[in-house]
Every structure is written in C-alpha cells, then in structure tokens.
Steps between C-alpha positions, in 0.01 A plus 500: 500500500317705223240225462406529872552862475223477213251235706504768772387773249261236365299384834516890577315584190271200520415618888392839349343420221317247723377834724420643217249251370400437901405885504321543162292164581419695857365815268331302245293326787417840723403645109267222400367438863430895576274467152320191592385666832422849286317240274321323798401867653370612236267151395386553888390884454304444124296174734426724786432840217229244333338340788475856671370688197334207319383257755653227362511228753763247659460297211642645203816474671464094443403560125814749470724221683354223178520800212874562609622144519343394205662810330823483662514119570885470614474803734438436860360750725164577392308211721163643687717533819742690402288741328310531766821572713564766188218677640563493828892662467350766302296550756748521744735735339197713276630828658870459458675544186607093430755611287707626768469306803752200604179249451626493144825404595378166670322169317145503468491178791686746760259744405184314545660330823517872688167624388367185684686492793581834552238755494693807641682659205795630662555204680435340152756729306795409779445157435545575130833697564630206656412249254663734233854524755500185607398240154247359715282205294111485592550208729752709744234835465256245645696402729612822606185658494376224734769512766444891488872613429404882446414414919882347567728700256720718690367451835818338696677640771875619344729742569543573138436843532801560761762290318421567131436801277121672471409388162679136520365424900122593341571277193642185738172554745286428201744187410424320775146450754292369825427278542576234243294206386600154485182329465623285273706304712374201653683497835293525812575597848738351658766565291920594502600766260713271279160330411349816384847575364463164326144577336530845407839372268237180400256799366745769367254599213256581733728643802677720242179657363378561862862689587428756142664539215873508446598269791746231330618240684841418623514180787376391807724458786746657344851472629685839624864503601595747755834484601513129675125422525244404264103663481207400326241728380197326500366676130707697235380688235585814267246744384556586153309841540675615827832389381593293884532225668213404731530296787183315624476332873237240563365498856222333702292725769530767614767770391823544745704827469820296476400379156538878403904464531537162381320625212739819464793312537435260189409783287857694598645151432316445132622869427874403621510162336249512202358830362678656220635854507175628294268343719258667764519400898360188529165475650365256782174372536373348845189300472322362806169359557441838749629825648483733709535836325654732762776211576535473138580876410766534832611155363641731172615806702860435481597220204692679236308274193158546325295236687089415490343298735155317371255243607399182306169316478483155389126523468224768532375576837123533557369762629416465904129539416520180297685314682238494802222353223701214404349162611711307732574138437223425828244682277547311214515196604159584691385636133618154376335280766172663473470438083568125546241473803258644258591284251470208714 
C-alpha cells in the first residue's frame, strides 16, 4: 500500500516538475526571441541611419551579409534577404517603441509574414494577439490570414447573450464564427451529410484548426440514451477554454427552424448524461451550407441552451463580376479549334 502510496507522490512530483521545466523553457524562448527581434530592429535602423545620412547604397547590405557570415560562420540569419527584411521591420515599426509592443513576443517568420500581407497595423496587431492566445505556427497565420478570420470570428447568429452571462456570452461569440471554411475537403455537390461527416473526421488536423483553438474532440455519431431510445450526435467535442460540451450538427441546404430544437434537445441531453458538475452549459453549433437570418434568430427565441447557427463553404465563391468573364466550355473549344486550323 505505502509503495503505491509513494508512486502516486512520485508521478505527482514528476508532473510538476515536468511544468516546471515546460514553463521555464516557454520563458527562456520569449527572452531570447524578444532580443533577437531588438537585435534585428536595431541592425535595420543603423542600414537605413547610413544609407540616409551617408548615401551608402543597396549594396553594402550584400558585403555586410559576407563580413557577418564569415565572422560568425555557424550563425544563421544574416543572408542579404533577411537583412534586407531587417530594414524593412524597422521601417515599419520606426515610430513605436519595439521594446514594448507584442511584435516581440512573436518569431521573426510571423513577423515578416504580417508586414507582407497585412499592411493595416491594427488589423496587423489583432492578428498578433491571436497568434500569441491561440499557439498558432506560421503555416496556420497563413492560412488564417488568407481565409480572412478577423472577417468570420464572432459573426454567427446565437442567442448567447439571452441564455448566458455578459462577460461569458461575449467570450463564446468570439469562440465560434460565419461562415466556416472547408475548402479543404474534396467533396463536391451532390453530396449527403454523412459524406461530409466522413471527410471532415478524414481531415481532423485541418477541420480542428478551422473550428479555433481549444476544440478537443470526443466522437462522431455518438450514442445518447434517453430513457428507451437511442440518439446520435453527428460531432462531439469539448472546449478546453470554455470548459463545455459542444454539440455540432452537419446539414445540407438550406437551414430549417426545426434543427434549432433538435439541436437544444441534445445539448440538455449531453448536460443530463455527460457534463460534470463543474462544467458550463453545453453549447450547440448548427452548420448549414445557408440561412436565412431572420428565421434563424426566431429559430433561438425560445430553446433554453446556448446555440449558434453558421454556414459552411467547401470552396471560395467568386465574386458575381467574375463569374460572368469566365470562358465557357463552347468558347474554348472555339479558342482550341482556331489554333490547330492555324497550325494546319
């Protein structure tokens, strides 16, 4: 008894001291990365200082990039790109004090990712906050920069605001959007919903990066008793930030107000049957290929659970201006005809 007794203690201890060394890693990084983009500032501001004052021209930045590496040979860095990009975050942030700003906080790639694809700096500095909250690498800021999240965050119809508390409805708002993006999926129309069901479990990586950060995944189909009967909730998942269950329903077309109590039902259920005494209400999330917003919002009037009701896309639609320049299949095939005649 004592010796299990004592392994308890033990893998308690190792847990912490695991944390520990998890959390002082975390610091040492933020430390050495905050000086490396101090470092980087400051090589961009003495380039710009010199070529401003002295006239020296674009090319003393190659001879700098050769007189570095050959002094510092196992230090990476210093090519002639990247000192050029040197330059070009100083001069980005010359009137701010660099010190103090969340740039620091971020790796030098997320950095030079924003100032390229994001020229308005307070659109710039929210994508920043989010890489910071949410761990995101440089591949998802890409990606989420592309598919314009700071557009989609927040945006769903809910009735968060009449079910839960102020501060927690705003916070759940931002946790979830509209519409969502599956363009990674290669399903095309027609298709049921346990086919899209089917791919979005196929690409989880990418289908869990698209819902946000702290959804963890539970099942699919998952089995409900209620009294005699059995139900199956198409998607389950727990958000580790919100503390709940969320229930997700899959459905093709157009959005039908009876999905609303289906929906509300399941999440009373999944509070009955699986939440734990700490948890929140459990959340639903409809998401249908398109709504009507008015029959959405009196949809939520009456249910008694925190539900959201989004779209999906499974690709990007162009814009209706586009669409009408497109050649049709006749026009190419004319194109097509016409270059072998000439040929001929």
């Amino acid at each position: 008894m004592k010796e299990i007794d004592r392994s308890n203690e033990y893998n308690s201890f190792l847990v912490d001291i695991k944390n520990q060394i998890k959390v002082s890693q975390q610091k040492a990084f933020s430390a050495i990365n905050q000086e490396m983009i101090l470092l980087y500032f400051n090589i961009g501001l003495a380039i710009e200082k010199r070529q401003n004052e002295l006239g020296w021209g674009a090319k003393v930045i190659d001879k700098l990039s050769r007189d570095i590496l050959r002094e510092f040979p196992n230090m990476s860095g210093f090519s002639t790109r990247n000192i050029k990009l040197m330059v070009q975050f100083y001069k980005e942030y010359a009137n701010d004090e660099i010190g103090q700003l969340s740039v620091a906080q971020i790796p030098w790639t997320h950095n030079i990712i924003l100032i390229q694809k994001i020229k308005d700096k307070v659109l710039r500095y929210w994508y920043i906050q989010k890489t910071l909250e949410n761990g995101w690498s440089k591949d998802v800021l890409s990606l989420m920069i592309k598919s314009e999240v700071h557009k989609r965050e927040g945006n769903l119809v809910s009735n968060f605001k009449n079910i839960l508390p102020p501060f927690e409805s705003d916070f759940v708002q931002q946790s979830f959007k509209d519409p969502y993006r599956f363009d990674f999926l290669t399903i095309t129309e027609p298709f049921r919903e346990r086919e899209l069901e089917n791919n979005l479990i196929k690409h989880m990586e990418r289908f869990l990066i698209e819902l946000g950060s702290g959804f963890a995944f539970v099942g699919r189909q998952y089995k409900l008793e209620v009294g005699d009967d059995e139900f199956y909730i198409d998607l389950l998942f727990y958000h580790l930030k919100l503390r709940c269950f969320v229930v997700i329903e899959l459905k093709k077309g157009k959005f039908k107000p009876e999905y609303s109590g289906q929906v509300n039902f399941y999440c009373s259920a999944v509070d009955s049957v699986l939440a734990q005494k700490e948890d929140n209400p459990t959340i639903g999330l409809i998401l249908c290929q398109e709504k009507n917003e008015i029959v959405a919002e009196y949809s939520l009037r009456n249910m008694s659970q925190p539900i959201g009701i989004s779209e999906y896309q499974l690709t990007e639609i162009l814009p209706k201006e586009f669409e009408s320049s497109l050649p049709t299949i006749e026009m190419i095939e004319n194109e097509l005809n016409i270059g072998l005649e000439e040929i001929g």
